[in-house]
C-alpha positions as CSV (number, residue, x, y, z in Angstrom):
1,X,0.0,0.0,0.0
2,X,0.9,3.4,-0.7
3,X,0.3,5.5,2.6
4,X,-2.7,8.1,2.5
5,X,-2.2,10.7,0.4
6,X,-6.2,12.4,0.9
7,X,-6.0,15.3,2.6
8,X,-6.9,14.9,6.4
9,X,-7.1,17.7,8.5
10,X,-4.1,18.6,11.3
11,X,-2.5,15.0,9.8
12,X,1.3,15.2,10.1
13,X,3.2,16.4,7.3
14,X,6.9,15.5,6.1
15,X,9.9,17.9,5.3
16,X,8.9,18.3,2.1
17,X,5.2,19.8,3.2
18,X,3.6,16.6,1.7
19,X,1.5,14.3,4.0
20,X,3.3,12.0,6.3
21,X,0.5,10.5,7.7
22,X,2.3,6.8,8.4
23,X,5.3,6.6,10.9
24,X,6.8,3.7,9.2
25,X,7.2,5.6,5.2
26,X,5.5,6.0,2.5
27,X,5.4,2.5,1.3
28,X,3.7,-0.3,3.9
29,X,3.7,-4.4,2.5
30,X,0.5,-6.3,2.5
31,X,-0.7,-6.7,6.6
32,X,1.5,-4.5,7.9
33,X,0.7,-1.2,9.8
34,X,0.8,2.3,8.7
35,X,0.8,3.9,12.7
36,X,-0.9,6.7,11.8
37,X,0.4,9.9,13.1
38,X,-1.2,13.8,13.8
39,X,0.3,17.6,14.0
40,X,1.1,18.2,17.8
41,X,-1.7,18.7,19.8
42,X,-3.9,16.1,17.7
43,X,-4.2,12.6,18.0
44,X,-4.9,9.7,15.3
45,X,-8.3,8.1,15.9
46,X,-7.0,4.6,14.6
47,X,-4.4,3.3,13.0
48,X,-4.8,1.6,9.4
49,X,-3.4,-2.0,7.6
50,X,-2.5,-2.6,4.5
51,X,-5.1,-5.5,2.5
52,X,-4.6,-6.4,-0.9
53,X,-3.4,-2.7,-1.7
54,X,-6.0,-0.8,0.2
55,X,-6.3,0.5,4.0
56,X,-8.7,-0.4,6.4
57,X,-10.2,0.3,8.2
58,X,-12.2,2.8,6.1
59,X,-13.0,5.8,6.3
60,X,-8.8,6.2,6.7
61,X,-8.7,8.0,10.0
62,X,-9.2,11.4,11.8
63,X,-6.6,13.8,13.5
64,X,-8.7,14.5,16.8
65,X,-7.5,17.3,19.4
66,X,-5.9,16.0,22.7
67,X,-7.9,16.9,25.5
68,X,-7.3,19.8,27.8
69,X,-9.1,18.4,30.8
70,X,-6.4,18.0,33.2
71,X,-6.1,14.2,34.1
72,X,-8.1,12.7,37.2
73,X,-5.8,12.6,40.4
74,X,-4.3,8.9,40.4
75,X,-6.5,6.6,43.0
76,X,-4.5,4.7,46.2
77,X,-5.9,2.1,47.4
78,X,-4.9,0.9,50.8
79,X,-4.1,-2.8,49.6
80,X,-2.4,-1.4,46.2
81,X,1.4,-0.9,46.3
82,X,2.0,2.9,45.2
83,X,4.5,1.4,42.3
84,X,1.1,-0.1,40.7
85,X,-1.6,3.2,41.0
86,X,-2.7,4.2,37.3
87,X,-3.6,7.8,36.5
88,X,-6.6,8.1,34.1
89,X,-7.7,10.9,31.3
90,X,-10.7,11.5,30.3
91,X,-9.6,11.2,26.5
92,X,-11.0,8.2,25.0
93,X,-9.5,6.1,22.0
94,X,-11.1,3.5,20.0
95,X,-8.8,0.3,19.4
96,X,-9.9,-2.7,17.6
97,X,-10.4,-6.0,20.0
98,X,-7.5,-7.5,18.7
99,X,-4.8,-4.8,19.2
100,X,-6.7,-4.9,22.6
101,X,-6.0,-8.7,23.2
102,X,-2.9,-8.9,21.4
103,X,-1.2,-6.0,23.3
104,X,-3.0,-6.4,27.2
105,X,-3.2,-10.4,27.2
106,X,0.1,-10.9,28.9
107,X,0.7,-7.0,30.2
108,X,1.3,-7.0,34.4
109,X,0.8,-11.3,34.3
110,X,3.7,-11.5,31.9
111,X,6.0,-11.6,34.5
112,X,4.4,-14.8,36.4
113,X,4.3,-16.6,32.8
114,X,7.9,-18.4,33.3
115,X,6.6,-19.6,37.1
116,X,3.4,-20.8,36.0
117,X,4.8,-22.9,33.5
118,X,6.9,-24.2,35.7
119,X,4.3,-25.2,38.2
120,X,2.1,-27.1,35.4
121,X,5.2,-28.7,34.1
122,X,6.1,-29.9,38.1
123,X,2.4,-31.2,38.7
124,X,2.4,-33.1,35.2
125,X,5.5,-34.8,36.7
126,X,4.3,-35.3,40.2
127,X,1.6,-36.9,38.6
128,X,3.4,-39.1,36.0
129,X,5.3,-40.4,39.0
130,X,1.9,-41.1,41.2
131,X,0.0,-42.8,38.3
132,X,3.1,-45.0,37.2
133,X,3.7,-45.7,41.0
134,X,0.0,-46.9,41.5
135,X,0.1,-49.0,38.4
136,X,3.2,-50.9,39.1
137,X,3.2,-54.1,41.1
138,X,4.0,-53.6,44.5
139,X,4.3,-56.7,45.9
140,X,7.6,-57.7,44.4
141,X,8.9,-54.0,46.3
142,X,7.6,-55.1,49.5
143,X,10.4,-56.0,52.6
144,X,10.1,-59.4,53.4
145,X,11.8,-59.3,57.5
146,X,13.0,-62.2,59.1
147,X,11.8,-64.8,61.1
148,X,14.5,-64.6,64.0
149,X,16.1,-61.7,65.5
150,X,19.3,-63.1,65.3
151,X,19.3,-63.4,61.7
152,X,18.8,-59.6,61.5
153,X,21.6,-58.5,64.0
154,X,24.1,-61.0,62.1
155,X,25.5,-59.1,59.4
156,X,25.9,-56.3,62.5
157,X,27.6,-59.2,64.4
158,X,30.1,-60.4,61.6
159,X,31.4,-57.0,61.1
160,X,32.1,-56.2,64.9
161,X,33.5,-60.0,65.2
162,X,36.0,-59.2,61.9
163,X,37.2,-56.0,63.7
164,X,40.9,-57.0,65.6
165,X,39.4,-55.3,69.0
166,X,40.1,-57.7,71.5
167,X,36.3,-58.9,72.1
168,X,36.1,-62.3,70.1
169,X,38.7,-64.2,67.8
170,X,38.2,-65.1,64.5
171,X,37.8,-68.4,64.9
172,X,34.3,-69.8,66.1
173,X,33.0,-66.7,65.4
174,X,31.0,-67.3,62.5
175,X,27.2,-66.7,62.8
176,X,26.3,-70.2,61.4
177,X,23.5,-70.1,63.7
178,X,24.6,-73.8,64.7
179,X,27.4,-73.5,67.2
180,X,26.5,-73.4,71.2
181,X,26.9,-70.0,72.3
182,X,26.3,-68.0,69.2
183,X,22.9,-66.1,70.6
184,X,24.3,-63.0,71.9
185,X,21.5,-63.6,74.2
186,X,23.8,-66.7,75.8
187,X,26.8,-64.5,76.4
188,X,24.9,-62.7,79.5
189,X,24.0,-65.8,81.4
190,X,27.1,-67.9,80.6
């Protein structure tokens, strides 16, 4: 598209005098933008985009004046951090919905976006991990214990008896389980 060459009123003008009514040249490719721009003290009522060699939307746009109301004094509220308190005019714009969505879908949330990601990608794993854990066949993890005590205290036994402390010798020290006297429990009566 070739930007707007119509005469609109208080539109910007270039260096030459001629209208330079788009901020991005004269000459804007198929979808783009022409940001449409005014003679200080006026505003663009929309801006326009180029399809299939023509503008829209149409009619092109309007240089309105800029409001001399002086803007509204900023609101505090008690629970709002003074860093996030907005000050509001009283000039109104009109924006299509999709620069509206495009533009203010992520705005003061984009910051969260990496965390909450991260969150739903932790929970999808915590999740994974539960379902496979459920599904798996847990009797072949199970503990089976011992029917004797002193079959669970041996392997504590054998490396106290292997020490060179002075308490045993290494003969007949074996927990074989078969040889008088090998019950701990013998030692304190005999």
């Amino acid at each position: 598209c070739t930007a707007p060459t119509v005469s609109v009123l208080h539109g910007a003008r270039g260096a030459d005098g001629g209208p330079a009514y788009c901020a991005g040249g004269a000459a804007i490719a198929h979808a783009a933008h022409c940001i449409t721009r005014c003679e200080p003290g006026y505003r663009p009522s929309r801006n326009l985009t180029c399809r299939d060699g023509q503008f829209v939307p149409a009619p092109l746009f309007e240089c309105l004046p800029v409001s001399t109301t002086p803007p509204m004094p900023p609101v505090v509220l008690p629970s709002v951090p003074q860093e996030t308190v907005t000050t509001t005019t009283s000039t109104t714009t009109t924006t299509p919905l999709g620069t509206i969505l495009a533009a203010g879908m992520l705005g003061k949330w984009e910051s969260l976006l990496p965390a909450a990601v991260l969150c739903l990608v932790c929970l999808a794993l915590c999740l994974i991990c539960m379902l496979a854990w459920r599904s798996s066949d847990r009797k072949g993890r199970e503990l089976l214990l011992s029917d004797s005590e002193r079959s669970l205290t041996q392997p504590l036994d054998l490396d106290l008896d292997s020490e060179a402390d002075g308490y045993g010798s290494s003969e007949g020290s074996s927990w074989g389980g078969s040889q008088p006297g090998s019950d701990p429990g013998d030692w304190a009566h005999g």
